[in-house]
N, C-alpha and C positions, 0 to 999 in steps of 0.2 A: 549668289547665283541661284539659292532657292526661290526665292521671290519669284523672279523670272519665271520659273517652271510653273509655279503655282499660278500665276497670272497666264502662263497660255493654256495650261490646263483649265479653269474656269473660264474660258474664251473657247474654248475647246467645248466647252461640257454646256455652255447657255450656245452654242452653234447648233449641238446637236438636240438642245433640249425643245427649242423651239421651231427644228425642221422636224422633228420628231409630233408633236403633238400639232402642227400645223399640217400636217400629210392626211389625218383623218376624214376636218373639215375640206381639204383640196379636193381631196376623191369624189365625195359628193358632192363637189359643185363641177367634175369632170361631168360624172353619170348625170348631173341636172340639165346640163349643155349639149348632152350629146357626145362628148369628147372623148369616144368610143368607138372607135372606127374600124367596120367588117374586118373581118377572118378573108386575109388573103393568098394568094395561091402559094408567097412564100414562106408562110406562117405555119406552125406547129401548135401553136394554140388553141384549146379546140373553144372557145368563148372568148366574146371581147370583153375586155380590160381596157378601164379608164386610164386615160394619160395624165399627162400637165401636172406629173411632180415634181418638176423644175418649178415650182411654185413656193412650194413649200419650200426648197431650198434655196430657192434666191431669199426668202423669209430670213433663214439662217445666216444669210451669209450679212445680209443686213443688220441682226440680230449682233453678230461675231463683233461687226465691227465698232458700233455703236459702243457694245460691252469696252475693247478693247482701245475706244478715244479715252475711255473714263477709267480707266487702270495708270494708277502712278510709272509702273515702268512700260509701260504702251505706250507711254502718249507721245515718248520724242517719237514716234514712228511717223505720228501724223503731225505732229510741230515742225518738223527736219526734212519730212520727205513727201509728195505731194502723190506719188505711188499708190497710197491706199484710195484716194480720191479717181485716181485716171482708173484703177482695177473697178470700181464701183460705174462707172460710166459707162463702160465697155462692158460690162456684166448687164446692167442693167440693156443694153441696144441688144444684145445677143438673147437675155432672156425675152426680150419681145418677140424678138424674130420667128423663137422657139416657140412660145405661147402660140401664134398663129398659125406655126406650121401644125401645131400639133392638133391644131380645129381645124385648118382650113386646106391645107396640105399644099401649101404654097409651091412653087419651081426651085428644082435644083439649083439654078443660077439665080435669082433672087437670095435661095440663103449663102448662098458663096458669096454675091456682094453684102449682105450685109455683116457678115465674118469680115469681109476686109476693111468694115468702114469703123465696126468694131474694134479691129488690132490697128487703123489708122488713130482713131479717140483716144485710145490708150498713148501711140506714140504723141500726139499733139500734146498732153499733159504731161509727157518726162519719163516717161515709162518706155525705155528701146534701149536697144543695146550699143553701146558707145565706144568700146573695145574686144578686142579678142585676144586671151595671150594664146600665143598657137608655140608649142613647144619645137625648138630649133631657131627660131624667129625673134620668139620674144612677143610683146605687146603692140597687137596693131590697129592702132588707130580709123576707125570708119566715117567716112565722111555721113552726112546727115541721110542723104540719099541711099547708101549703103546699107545704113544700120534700119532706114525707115522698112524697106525692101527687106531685108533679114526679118525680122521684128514679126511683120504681117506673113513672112513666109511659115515662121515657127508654127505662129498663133493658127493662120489655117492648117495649116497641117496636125499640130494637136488636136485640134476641136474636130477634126475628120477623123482621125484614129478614133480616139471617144465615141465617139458616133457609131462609129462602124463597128466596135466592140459591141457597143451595148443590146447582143442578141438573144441572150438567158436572163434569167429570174436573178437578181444577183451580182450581174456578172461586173458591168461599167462600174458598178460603184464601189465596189470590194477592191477590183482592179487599181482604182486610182487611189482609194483611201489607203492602199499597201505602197504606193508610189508615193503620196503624200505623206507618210508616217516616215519612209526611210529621208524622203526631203526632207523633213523636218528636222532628224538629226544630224543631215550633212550643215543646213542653214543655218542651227544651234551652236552647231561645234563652231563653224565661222567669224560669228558675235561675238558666242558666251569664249570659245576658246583662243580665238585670236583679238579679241577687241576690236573687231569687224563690224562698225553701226553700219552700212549700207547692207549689211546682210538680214540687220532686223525686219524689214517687207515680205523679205520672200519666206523668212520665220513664221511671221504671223498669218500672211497666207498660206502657208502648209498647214497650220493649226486649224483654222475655219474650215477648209477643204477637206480636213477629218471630221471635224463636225459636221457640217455637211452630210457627208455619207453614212457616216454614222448613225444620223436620224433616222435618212432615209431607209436605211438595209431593211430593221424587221417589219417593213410595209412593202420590201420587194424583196425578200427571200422566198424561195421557192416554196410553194405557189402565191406567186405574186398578185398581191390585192391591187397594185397600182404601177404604171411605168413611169418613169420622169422624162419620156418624151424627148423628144429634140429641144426642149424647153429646157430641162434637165441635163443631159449629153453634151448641149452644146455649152453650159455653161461651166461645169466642173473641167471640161476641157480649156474655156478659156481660164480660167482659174490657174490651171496647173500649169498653162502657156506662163501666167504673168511672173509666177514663182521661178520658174526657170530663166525667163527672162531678164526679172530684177538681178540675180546672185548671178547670173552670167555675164551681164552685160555691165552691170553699176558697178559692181565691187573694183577699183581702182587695184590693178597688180603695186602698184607706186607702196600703196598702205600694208604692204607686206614684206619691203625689203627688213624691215627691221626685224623680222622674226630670223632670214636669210642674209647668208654672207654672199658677198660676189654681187655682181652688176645685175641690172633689173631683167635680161637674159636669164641670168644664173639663178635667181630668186623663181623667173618662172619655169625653167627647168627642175631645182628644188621643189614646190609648192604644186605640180603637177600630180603625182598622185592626189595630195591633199584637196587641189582646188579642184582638179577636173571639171576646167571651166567648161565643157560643151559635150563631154561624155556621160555625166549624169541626168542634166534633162533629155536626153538623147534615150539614154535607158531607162528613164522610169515609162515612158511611152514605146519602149519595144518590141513588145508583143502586139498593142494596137495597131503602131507604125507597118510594123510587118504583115501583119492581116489588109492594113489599109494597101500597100502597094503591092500585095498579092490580087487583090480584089481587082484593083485599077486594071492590071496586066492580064487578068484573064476575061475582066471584059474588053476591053481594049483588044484582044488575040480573037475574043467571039464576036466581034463587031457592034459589040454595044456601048452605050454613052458609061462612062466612066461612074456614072452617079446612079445609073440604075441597078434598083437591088435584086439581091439573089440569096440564095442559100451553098452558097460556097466558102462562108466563116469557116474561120479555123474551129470554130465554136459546132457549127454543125456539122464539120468532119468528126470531131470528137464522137458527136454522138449517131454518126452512120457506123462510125468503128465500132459501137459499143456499151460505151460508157452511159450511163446515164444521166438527169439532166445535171443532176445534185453533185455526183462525179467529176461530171468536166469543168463545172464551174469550179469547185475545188481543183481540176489539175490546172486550171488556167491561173487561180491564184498564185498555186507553189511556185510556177514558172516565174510570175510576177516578183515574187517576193524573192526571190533569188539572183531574179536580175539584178534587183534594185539593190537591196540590203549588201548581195556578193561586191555591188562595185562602192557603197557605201566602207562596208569593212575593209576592200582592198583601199582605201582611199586615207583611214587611218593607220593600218598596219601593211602598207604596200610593201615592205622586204622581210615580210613572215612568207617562208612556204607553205606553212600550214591553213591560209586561205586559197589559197589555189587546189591544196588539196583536200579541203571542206566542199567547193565549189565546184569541184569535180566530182566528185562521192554525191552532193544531192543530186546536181544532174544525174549521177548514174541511177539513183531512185528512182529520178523525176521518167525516167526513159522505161524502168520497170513498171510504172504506174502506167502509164501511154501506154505498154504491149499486155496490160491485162485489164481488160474491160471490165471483164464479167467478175473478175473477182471482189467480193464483200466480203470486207472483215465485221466478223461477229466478236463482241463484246461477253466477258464473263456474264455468266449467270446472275451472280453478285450486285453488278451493270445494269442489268436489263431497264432500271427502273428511270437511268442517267440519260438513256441514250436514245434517238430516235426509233422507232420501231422495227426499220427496217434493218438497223444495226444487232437486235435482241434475236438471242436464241430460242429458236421455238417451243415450246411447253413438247415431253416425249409424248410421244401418242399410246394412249394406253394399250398392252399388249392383247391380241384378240385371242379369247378361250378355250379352250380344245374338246370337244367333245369328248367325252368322258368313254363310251361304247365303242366307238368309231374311229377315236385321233384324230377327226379332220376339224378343222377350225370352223366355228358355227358362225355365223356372218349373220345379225340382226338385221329384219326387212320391214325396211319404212313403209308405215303406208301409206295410202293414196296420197292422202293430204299431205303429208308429210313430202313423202318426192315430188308434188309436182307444185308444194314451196320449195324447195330445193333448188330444183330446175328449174324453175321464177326466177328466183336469187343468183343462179348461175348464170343464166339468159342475161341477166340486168351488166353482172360483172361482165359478161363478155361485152355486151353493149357501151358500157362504161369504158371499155378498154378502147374501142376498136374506132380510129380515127374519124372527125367528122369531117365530109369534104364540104370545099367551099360553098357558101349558098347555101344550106340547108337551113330548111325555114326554124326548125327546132330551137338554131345558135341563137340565145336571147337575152345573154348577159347574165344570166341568170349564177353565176359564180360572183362576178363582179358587185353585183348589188348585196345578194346574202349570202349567208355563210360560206366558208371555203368546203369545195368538194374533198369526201376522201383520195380520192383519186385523182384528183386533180394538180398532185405534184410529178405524175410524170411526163404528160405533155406540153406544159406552160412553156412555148418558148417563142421567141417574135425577133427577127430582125431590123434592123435598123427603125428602133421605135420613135 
C-alpha cells in the first residue's frame, strides 16, 4: 500500500513542480500579448494583472499525467480505463476556450456551449455516469440519455461555481485544492481500502488537481503577480467535475456486496455513509455552488442576464463586513475544509458522535471568525520573525522625557525639512491607500510588470477573472 502513496505523491509533486516553474514564463508572455485587461467598474484592484494562468496548469496537468502512464502502479489506470484519455480531451477544449476568453473576452453563451461540448468529449469516451445508488431504492440504472444529461449538468455547473468563486488573490485555487485533498482520501480509501480499481481515476485526478494548485498558489497568493483566468477556473473545475463523476457514476455497487451482507439494497444502505455516492461531489463544491445560485437569483430578481457580473460574491460581502482581503480568503477556506473533510470523516466513522460534535464546535468557531472582522491576532514576540508583518507586535515606543523644571513632556521639533519629508511620506501613504477609480490614466501595470507594491496586498481583488 506504500508504493501506491509514494507514486501519487511524486505525481503530485512533478504536477505541481512544473505548473509551478511554468507560471513565471506564462506571465510574461500574458503582459507581452496584452492579456491585461482594464480595471473595471467591478473590480477592487487598483492595477491590471496579467491572466492566462491556466496555462501553466494545463502544463501540469499534462505533466501529472505523462509522469503517472510511466509509474508501475499507474499504469493499470490507463491500460484498464480510457478516463484519463476522455479527462485530457475535455481539459484540453475548455482550456482553449479559456485562453481566448481570457485575450478576447469572448460571449457568455459561447463559453456555455463550449462547457457543453466539453462534458459531451468526455461522455463520448466513457467518462458519465451509469448508475446511481439512491438509498431506500437501491441501485438505479440510467439509460445513455439520462446519464449523458446528468454528466454535462454536473460538469457545467461545477465549472460555473469555480468560476464564480474565483474573485480574491487565492481564493479558487486553495478552495478546490482543500476539495481535492479530502477527494483524494475518500477515492484512496475506495481502492486502497476496498479493492475498488474503478475508483483508481478519480485517485489520480484528485492527486494532479493538487498539484495543480499547488504550483499555482505562491504566483497568486496575495498580492497576486498573476490570475489563471477563465483559462485557469474553468479547468480545475472541469477537473474536479471528472473526479466526481468517475467514483460516482463508474464504481459498480455490485463490487461491494462482498464487503456487506444482505441484498444489493441492503449493501447500498450499508455502504452509504462510506460511499456517499452523490453527497460528496456535491460538497466539495458547496460553498461555490451556493455563491453560484445566490448570484443567478439576485440577478435574475434585478432583472439582469444570469452571466453578468457583479460584486455580490459571498467573497465581497466578506469584505464590505470587514474582514480583509487575507482574512476572508482564509474564512472561505475553513468553511471549505470543513465541508469537505466533516463529510469525509463522517463517511468513515458515521456512528461516532464525536464527529458531529467536532463539526459542530468548528462551525461554532467558524461563526465567531465571521462576527469579528477587525480583530488580528498578534503572534509572541519570540514569533515576530515567523510570521507575516502584520501578525508581529509593534516594537514599544520609546517613553517621551519630562522636563526636569517643569514636569511637562518636552516633544522634539523637526525641522523644516524634516516635516515636510514627513508630510511627503504621509501624503504618498495616504495616496497609496486611497482607491483608484476607473480610467485613470495613472493605472499602468506598473505592479504587474515589477516588483510587487508594499501596499498592494490590501486591494488586490477581481471578480470573475
Amino acid at each position: 500500500m506504500g508504493q501506491p502513496v509514494r507514486d501519487y505523491l511524486l505525481t503530485l509533486c512533478v504536477t505541481a513542480a512544473v505548473t509551478y516553474l511554468l507560471t513565471g514564463p506564462v506571465r510574461k508572455f500574458a503582459i507581452a500579448i496584452g492579456a491585461m485587461p482594464a480595471i473595471r467598474a467591478r473590480d477592487v484592484h487598483r492595477e491590471p494583472t496579467p491572466r492566462l494562468g491556466g496555462i501553466a496548469m494545463f502544463g501540469g496537468l499534462c505533466a501529472g499525467l505523462i509522469v503517472a502512464d510511466h509509474l508501475f502502479n499507474l499504469q493499470g489506470v490507463f491500460e484498464l480505463s480510457n478516463e484519463p484519455r476522455a479527462l485530457l480531451s475535455g481539459a484540453a477544449l475548455i482550456w482553449l476556450i479559456g485562453v481566448l476568453d481570457d485575450k478576447f473576452e469572448i460571449d457568455a453563451l459561447i463559453k456555455l456551449g463550449g462547457q457543453m461540448i466539453a462534458a459531451a468529449v468526455m461522455v463520448i469516451q466513457g467518462l458519465t455516469i451509469l448508475w446511481l445508488p439512491i438509498p431506500g431504492v437501491g441501485t438505479v440504472a440510467l439509460t445513455q440519455w439520462q446519464g449523458t444529461l446528468l454528466t454535462v449538468a454536473l460538469v457545467v455547473i461545477t465549472i460555473n461555481a469555480v468560476n464564480f468563486v474565483d474573485g480574491l488573490d487565492g481564493l479558487a485555487a486553495g478552495m478546490v485544492c482543500i476539495a481535492s485533498a479530502a477527494f483524494f482520501l475518500y477515492a484512496y480509501r475506495l481502492w486502497m481500502g476496498y479493492g475498488i480499481e474503478a475508483a483508481a481515476p478519480a485517485t489520480l485526478f484528485a492527486a494532479i488537481l493538487m498539484g495543480m494548485c499547488l504550483g499555482f498558489l505562491p504566483h497568486n497568493m496575495h498580492p497576486a503577480r498573476i490570475f489563471m483566468g477563465d483559462s485557469g477556473s474553468m479547468l480545475i473545475g472541469l477537473v474536479l467535475a471528472a473526479g466526481a463523476i468517475s467514483i460516482t457514476g463508474q464504481v459498480d455497487p455490485d463490487n461491494l456486496k462482498i464487503f456487506f451482507e444482505g441484498s444489493e439494497r441492503g449493501a447500498t444502505h450499508a455502504m452509504f455513509p462510506v460511499f456517499i455516492p452523490l453527497v460528496l461531489p456535491l460538497t466539495i463544491i458547496a460553498i461555490p455552488a451556493a455563491d453560484l445560485i445566490l448570484a443567478i437569483v439576485r440577478r435574475t430578481w434585478n432583472g439582469q442576464s444570469p452571466f453578468a457580473a457583479d460584486r455580490g460574491h459571498l467573497h465581497h460581502r466578506l469584505l464590505e463586513v470587514g474582514h480583509s482581503h487575507s482574512r476572508a480568503v482564509l474564512i472561505m477556506y475553513f468553511w471549505s475544509a470543513l465541508i469537505a473533510f466533516g463529510t469525509v470523516g463522517y463517511s468513515v466513522h458515521s456512528a461516532s458522535t464525536w464527529i458531529i460534535f467536532m463539526i459542530v464546535g468548528a462551525s461554532a468557531i467558524g461563526l465567531i471568525l465571521l462576527l469579528m472582522p477587525r480583530f488580528t491576532p498578534r503572534a509572541p514576540h519570540w514569533a515576530n520573525r515567523f510570521v507575516p508583518p502584520r501578525y508581529r507586535h509593534s516594537a514599544p515606543e520609546p517613553a517621551a522625557s519630562l522636563s526636569p523644571s517643569s514636569g511637562e513632556k518636552s516633544v522634539p521639533v523637526a525641522s523644516g525639512a524634516q516635516q515636510g519629508a514627513g508630510d511627503a511620506q504621509m501624503g504618498d501613504q495616504a495616496a497609496d491607500r486611497a482607491p483608484v477609480a476607473v480610467g485613470v490614466s495613472g493605472v499602468n501595470g506598473a505592479t504587474a510588470i515589477g516588483a510587487r507594491s508594499r501596499f498592494s496586498d490590501r486591494r488586490s481583488v477581481d471578480s470573475s477573472r
